[in-house]
C-alpha positions in Angstrom: 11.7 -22.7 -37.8 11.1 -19.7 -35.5 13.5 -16.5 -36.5 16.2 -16.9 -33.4 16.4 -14.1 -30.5 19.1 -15.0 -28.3 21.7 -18.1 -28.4 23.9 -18.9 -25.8 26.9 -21.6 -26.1 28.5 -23.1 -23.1 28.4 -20.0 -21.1 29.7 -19.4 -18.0 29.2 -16.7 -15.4 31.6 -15.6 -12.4 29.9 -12.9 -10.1 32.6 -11.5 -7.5 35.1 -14.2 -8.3 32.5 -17.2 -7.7 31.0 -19.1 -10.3 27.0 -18.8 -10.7 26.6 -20.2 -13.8 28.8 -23.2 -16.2 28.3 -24.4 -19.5 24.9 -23.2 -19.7 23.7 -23.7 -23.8 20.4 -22.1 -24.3 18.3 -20.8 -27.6 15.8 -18.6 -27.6 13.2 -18.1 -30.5 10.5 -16.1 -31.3 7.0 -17.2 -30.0 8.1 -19.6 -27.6 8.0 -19.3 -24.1 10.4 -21.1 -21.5 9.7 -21.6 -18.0 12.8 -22.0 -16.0 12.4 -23.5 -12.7 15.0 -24.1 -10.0 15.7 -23.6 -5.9 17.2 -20.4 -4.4 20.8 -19.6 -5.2 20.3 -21.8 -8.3 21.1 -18.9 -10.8 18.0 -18.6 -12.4 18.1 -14.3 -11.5 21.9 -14.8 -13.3 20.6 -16.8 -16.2 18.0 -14.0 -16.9 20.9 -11.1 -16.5 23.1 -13.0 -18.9 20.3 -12.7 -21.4 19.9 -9.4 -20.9 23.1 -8.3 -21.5 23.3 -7.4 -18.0 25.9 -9.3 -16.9 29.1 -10.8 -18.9 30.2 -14.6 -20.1 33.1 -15.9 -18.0 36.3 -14.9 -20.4 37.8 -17.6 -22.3 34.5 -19.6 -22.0 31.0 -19.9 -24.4 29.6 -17.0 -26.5 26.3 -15.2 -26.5 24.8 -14.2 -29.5 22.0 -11.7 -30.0 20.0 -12.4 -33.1 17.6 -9.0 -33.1 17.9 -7.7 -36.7 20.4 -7.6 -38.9 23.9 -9.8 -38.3 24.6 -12.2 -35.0 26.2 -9.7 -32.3 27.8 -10.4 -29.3 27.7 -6.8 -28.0 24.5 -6.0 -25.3 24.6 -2.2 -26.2 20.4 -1.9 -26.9 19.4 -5.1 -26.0 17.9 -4.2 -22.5 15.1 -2.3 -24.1 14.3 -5.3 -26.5 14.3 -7.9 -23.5 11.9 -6.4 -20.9 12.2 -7.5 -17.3 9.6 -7.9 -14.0 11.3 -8.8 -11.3 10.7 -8.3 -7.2 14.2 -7.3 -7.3 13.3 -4.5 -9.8 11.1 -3.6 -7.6 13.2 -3.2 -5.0 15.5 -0.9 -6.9 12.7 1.6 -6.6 12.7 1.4 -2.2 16.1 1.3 -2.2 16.9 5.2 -3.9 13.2 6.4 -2.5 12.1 8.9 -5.4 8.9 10.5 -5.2 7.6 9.0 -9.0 4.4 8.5 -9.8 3.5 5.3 -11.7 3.2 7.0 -15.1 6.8 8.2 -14.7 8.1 4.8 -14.1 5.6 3.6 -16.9 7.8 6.2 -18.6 11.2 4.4 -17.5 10.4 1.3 -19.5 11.3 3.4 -22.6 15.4 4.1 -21.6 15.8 1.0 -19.5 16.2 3.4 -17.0 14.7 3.4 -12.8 14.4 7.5 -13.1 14.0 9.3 -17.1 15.7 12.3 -16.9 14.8 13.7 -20.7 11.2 14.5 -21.3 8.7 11.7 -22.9 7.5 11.9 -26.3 3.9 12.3 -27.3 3.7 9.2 -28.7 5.6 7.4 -25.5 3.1 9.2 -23.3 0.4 7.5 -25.6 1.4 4.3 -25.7 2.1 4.6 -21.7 -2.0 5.3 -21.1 -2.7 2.4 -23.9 -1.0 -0.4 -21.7 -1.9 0.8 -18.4 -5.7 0.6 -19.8 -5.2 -3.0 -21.5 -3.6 -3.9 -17.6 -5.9 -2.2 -15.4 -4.0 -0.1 -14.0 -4.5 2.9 -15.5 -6.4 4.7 -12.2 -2.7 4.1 -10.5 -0.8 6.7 -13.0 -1.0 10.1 -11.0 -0.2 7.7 -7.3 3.2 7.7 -6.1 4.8 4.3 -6.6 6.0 3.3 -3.6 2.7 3.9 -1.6 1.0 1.0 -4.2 0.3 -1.9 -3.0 2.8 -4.6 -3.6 0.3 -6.4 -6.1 -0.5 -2.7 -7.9 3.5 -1.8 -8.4 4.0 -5.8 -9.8 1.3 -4.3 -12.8 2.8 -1.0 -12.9 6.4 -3.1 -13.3 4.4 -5.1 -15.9 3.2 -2.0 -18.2 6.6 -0.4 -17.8 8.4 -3.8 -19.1 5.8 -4.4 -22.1 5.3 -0.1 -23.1 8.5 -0.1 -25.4 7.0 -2.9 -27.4 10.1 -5.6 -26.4 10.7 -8.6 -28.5 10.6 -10.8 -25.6 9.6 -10.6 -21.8 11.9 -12.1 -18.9 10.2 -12.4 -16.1 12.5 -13.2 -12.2 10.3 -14.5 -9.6 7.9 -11.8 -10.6 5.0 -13.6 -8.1 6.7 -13.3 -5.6 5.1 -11.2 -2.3 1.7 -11.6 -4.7 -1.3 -12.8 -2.6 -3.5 -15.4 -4.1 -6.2 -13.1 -6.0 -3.0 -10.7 -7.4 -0.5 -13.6 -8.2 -3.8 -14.8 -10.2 -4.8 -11.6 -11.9 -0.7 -11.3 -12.4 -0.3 -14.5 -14.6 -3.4 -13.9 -16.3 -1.9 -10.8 -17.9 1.0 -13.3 -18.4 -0.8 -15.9 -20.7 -2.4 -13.2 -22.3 1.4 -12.1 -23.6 2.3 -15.1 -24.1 -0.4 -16.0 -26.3 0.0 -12.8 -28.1 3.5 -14.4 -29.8 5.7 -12.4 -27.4 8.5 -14.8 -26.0 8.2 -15.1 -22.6 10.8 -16.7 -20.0 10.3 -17.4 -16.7 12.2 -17.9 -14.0 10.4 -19.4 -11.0 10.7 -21.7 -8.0 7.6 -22.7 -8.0 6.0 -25.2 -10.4 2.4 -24.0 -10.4 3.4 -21.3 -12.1 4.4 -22.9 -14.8 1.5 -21.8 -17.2 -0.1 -23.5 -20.3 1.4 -21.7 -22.7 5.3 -22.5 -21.7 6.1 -24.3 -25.0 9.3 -25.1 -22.8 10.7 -26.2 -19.0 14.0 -26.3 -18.0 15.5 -26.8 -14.8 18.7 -24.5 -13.6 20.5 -27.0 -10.5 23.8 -25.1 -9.3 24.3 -22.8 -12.1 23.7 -25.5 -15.0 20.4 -25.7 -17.1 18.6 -28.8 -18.0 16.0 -29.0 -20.2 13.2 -31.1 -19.2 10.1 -30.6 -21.7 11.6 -29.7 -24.9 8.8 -30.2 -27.4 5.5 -27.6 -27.6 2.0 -29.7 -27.5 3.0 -31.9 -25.0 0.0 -33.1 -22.6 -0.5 -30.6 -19.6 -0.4 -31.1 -16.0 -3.8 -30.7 -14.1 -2.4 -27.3 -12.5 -2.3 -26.1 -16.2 1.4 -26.8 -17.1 3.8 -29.4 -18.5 4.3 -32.3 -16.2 7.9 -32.4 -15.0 9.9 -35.4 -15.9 13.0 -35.9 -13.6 12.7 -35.3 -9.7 9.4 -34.4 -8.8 8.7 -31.1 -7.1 9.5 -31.4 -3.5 6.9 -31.5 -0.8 5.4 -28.5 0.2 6.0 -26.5 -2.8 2.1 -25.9 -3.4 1.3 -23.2 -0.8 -1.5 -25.6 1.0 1.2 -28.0 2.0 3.4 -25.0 3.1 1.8 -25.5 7.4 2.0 -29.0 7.1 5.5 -28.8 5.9 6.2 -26.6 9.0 4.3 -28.8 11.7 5.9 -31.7 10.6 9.7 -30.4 10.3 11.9 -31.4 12.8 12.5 -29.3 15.8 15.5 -26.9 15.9 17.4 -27.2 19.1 17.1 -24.0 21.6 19.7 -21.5 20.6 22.4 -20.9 22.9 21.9 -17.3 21.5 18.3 -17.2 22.5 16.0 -15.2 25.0 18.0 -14.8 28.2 21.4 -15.2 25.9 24.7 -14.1 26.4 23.6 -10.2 25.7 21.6 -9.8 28.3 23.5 -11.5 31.0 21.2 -14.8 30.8 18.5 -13.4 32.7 15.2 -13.4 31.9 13.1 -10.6 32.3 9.7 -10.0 33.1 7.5 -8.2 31.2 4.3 -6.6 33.0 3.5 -4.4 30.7 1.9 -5.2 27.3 4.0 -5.5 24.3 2.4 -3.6 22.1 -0.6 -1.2 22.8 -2.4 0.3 20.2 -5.0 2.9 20.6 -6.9 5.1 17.4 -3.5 4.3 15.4 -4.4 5.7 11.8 -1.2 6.1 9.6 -1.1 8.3 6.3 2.0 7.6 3.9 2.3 10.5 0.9 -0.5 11.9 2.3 -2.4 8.6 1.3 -4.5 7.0 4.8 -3.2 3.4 5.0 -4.3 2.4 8.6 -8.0 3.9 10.3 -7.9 4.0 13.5 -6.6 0.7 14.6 -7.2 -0.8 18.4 -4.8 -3.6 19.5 -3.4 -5.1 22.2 -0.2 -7.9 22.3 -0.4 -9.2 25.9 3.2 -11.4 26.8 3.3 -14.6 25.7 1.4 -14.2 22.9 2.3 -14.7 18.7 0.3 -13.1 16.0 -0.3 -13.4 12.4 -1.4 -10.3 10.4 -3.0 -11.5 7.8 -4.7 -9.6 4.6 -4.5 -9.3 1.1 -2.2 -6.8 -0.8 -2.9 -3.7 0.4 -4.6 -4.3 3.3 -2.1 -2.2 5.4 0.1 -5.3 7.0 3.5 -3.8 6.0 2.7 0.0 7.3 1.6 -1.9 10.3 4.4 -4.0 10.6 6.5 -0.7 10.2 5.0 1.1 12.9 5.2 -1.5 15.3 8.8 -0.9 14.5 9.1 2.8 14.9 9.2 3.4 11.1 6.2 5.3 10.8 4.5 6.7 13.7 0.5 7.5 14.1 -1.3 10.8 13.1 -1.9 13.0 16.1 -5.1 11.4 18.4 -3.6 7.9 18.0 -1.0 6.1 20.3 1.5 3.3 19.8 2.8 1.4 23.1 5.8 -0.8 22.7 7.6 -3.1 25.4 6.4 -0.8 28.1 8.8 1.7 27.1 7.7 5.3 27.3 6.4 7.0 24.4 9.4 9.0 23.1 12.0 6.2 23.1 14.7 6.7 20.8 14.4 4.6 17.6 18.3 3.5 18.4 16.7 2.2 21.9 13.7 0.3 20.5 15.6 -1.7 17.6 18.0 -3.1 20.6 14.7 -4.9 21.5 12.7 -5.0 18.5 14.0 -6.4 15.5 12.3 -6.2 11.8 12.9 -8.1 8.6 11.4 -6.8 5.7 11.2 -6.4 2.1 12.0 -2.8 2.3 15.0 -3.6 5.0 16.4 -6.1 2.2 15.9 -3.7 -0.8 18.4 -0.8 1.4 21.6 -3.4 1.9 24.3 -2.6 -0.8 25.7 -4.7 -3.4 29.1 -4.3 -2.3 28.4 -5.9 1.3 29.8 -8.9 2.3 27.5 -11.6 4.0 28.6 -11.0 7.5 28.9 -7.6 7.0 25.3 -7.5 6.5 24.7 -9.9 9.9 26.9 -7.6 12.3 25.4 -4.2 10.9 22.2 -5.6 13.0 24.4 -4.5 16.2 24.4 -0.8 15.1 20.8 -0.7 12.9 22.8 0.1 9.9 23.4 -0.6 6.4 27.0 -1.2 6.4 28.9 -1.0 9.7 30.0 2.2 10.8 32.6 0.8 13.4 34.4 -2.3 13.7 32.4 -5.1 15.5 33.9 -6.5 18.5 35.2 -10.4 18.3 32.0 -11.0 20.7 29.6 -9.8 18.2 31.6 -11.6 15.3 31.3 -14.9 17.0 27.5 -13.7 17.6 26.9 -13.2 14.1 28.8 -16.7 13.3 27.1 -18.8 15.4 23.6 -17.1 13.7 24.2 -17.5 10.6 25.3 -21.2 10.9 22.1 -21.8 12.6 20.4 -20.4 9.7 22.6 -22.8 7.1 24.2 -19.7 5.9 28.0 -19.6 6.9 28.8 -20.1 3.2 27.2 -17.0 2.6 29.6 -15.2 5.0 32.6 -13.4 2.1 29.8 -13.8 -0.8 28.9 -9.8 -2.2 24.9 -9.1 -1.8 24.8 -8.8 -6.0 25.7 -12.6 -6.2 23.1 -13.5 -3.5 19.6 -14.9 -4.5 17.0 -13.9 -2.7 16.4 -16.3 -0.3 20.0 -16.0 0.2 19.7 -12.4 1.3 16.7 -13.4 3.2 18.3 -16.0 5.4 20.9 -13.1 6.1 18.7 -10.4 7.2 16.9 -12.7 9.3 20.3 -13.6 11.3 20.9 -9.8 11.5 17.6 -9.0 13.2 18.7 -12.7 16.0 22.1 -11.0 16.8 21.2 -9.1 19.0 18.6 -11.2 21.3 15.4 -9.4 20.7 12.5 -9.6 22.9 9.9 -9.1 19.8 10.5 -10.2 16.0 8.4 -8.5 13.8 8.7 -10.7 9.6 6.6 -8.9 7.1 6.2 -11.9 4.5 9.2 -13.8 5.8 8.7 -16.5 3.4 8.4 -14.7 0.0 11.0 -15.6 -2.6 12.2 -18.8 -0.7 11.7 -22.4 -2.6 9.9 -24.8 -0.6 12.9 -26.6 1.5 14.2 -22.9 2.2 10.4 -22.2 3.3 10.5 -25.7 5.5 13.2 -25.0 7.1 12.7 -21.0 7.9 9.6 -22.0 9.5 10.5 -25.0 11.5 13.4 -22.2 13.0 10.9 -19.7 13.9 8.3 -22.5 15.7 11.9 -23.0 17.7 12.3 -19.7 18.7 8.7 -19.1 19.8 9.4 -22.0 21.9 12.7 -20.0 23.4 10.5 -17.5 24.5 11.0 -15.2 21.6 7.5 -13.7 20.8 6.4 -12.9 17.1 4.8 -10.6 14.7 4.5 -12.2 11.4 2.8 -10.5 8.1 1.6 -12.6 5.5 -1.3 -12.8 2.9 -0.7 -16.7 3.1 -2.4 -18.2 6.1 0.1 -21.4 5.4 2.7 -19.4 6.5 0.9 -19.6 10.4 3.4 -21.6 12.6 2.0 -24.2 15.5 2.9 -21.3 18.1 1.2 -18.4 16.6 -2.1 -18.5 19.0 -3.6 -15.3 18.0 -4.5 -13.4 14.4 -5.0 -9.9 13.4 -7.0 -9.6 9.9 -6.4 -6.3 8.2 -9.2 -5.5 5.1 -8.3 -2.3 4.0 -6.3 -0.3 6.4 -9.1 -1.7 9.5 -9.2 -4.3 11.7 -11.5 -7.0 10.3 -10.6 -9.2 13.2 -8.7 -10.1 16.1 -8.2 -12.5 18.8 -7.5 -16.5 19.4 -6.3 -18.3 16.1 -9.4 -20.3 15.0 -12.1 -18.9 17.3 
């Protein structure tokens, strides 16, 4: 039998006074590898934390045990280091405080469990640092800053960082997510590859075709409580190279081809009442003559690093577009200047709405609203769920004043659109990501936007979550709300979106009429 790692014993978890996970009896050993599937909000990011150390059982419940060396523990104190996590949320943590690290530094961080290392790395950390960015190809990315990578690039960076301290096992939270198809590839590759190694490997994932060939077991977490479903290692594998699932079968759409079917065919979402021409802008529609957005010679350098060249674009009224490219391509610098978050090197010129050129950013996110990975990585753990709708009325995080009861019934009536009123007194730190995504998404509605610009709106959410998000947008576009989406999946294209822009590094591959 396998020396054990972790045990857990009827465990419960309460986050914020709600309970995210109960009874939850787990083992883990060493050399096996678990793959733990389950929707948004199940508590699979929870389930990982608890193994961590990172979060507490409920008291008076289960007990966690931590095998490492030496006598059963309960205390965490050094177990962080041992159990190395990936995670898009991790990832996050690195937008949301902005340092200027390069990716050897945070390399370097994997060491002290740490986002920033204050004390100076050893010679042999510094070695071992080079070692794994060479064995995960990433090595050329050391002196570049972090958060000017790529989103596929930091996922490896995240990946050396978690596996340089030498951990005794690797946890791993939806850490595909935001991937496109050739890095989510190259991503798990490097995953079976550790897993085959002997290094225990868990996880967590909402979607089944991840679940690789060497996951010796599946589990399934269903409103905080974990089920194991293949139990025993040598079991015959699925044909997409995992364990086939006994129990409910994966729902439909949860391969990324069915994903525009799934959205074609969901039912229609009535008009909102909150719409194009809603309450905010005294029910009148107006007409726009101008274009929406204008782009002329539009090149954009972030740290000094040239992301867009030169871009030429025009958004004429009535139309939807898709950006579509690969990591890297430059969608989410595009998507942030079309927002007012970046702004073109001198020679080039952005257009939006008509408006003249030195609108005030406060003036242009009353009519153009964003949702984006960067947007959800800012918000604060201690915000409520509402509180994070109504800070859309002031582009904030937090609120700085005290919303009006028009913009509180505003922000209800959004977020019960969106199936998330039972979100509204839940903290952000007990939110899943989808969770947080459905939020964000009702803060950018509030306040009756003329343009909606989603960088990869659909990343992190489980397929009914992705269903449904779509099927709401397709019913907006129909309002008369027009579109920007970013994605590197073209499945994520809605019936409305007529037109595509196709970014290959930094330049315009091609644009005009979807499918000419």
């Amino acid at each position: 039998m396998a020396a054990l790692l972790v045990t857990l014993e009827d465990v419960s978890v309460l986050l914020s006074g709600a309970r995210v996970l109960e009874g939850v009896t787990f083992t883990l050993r060493d050399g096996e590898s678990w793959a733990i599937l389950g929707r948004n909000g199940s508590g699979k990011s929870t389930f990982l934390k608890l193994l961590r150390g990172e979060v507490w059982p409920a008291p008076g419940g289960g007990r966690r045990l931590y095998h490492l060396g030496g006598a059963p523990q309960e205390s965490h104190i050094g177990m962080r280091e041992r159990l190395a996590l990936v995670s898009a949320e991790q990832q996050e943590a690195y937008h949301k405080r902005d340092w200027d690290l390069d990716a050897g530094a945070v390399i370097l961080s994997g060491f002290t469990d740490s986002v920033y290392r204050q004390e100076p790395a050893t010679d042999e950390e510094r070695r071992r640092m080079v070692e794994i960015a060479s064995e995960l190809g990433v090595d050329r990315l050391l002196p570049r800053r972090f958060l000017s990578l790529s989103t596929g690039e930091a996922r490896r960076v995240l990946l050396a960082r978690a596996l340089a301290p030498r951990p005794r096992a690797l946890l791993l939270d939806e850490a595909a997510n935001g991937l496109d198809a050739a890095s989510r590839r190259r991503f798990l590759e490097a995953v079976s590859r550790v897993a085959r190694s002997g290094l225990p490997v868990v996880m967590a994932t909402h979607r089944a075709e991840e679940v690789l060939p060497e996951m010796t077991r599946v589990a399934r977490m269903e409103g905080g409580r974990l089920r194991v479903v293949v139990g025993e290692p040598g079991l015959p594998r699925g044909e997409a190279g995992g364990h086939p699932l006994p129990g409910p079968a994966p729902r439909a759409g949860e391969g990324e081809a069915a994903s525009a079917e799934a959205a074609a065919s969901a039912p229609r979402c009535a008009p909102s009442p909150l719409g194009r021409g809603g309450p905010w802008r005294g029910g009148q529609e107006a007409p726009v003559a101008a274009p929406l957005l204008h782009l002329e010679r539009a090149s954009v350098n972030v740290s000094g690093h040239p992301v867009l060249h030169a871009l030429d674009w025009t958004v004429l009224p009535g139309e939807n577009w898709a950006v579509l490219g690969p990591n890297g391509a430059g969608k989410s610098t595009l998507v942030r200047l079309l927002a007012g978050e970046e702004q073109p090197m001198p020679g080039g010129r952005v257009r939006r709405l008509g408006l003249p050129a030195r609108t005030g950013l406060w003036e242009l996110r009353a009519r153009v609203a964003l949702v984006s990975p960067e947007l959800q990585a800012r918000h604060r753990y201690e915000e409520r769920g509402e509180e994070v709708v109504l800070s859309g009325f002031f582009g904030s995080i937090g609120l700085p004043e005290a919303p009006t009861p028009a913009q509180r019934e505003a922000a209800r009536a959004w977020m019960e659109r969106l199936g998330a009123a039972h979100l509204a007194d839940r903290r952000v730190q007990t939110l899943s990501h989808g969770e947080l995504r459905r939020l964000l998404l009702a803060r950018a509605l509030v306040r009756d936007p003329e343009l909606l610009l989603l960088d990869e709106p659909c990343d992190g959410l489980d397929a009914e979550s992705r269903s449904a998000l779509l099927a709401l947008l397709e019913s907006l576009c129909q309002g008369g709300l027009h579109l920007v989406l970013a994605s590197h999946h073209a499945a994520d294209l809605l019936p409305s979106i007529d037109h595509v822009l196709e970014l290959e590094g930094g330049r315009v591959r091609r644009a005009g009429p979807r499918g000419a």
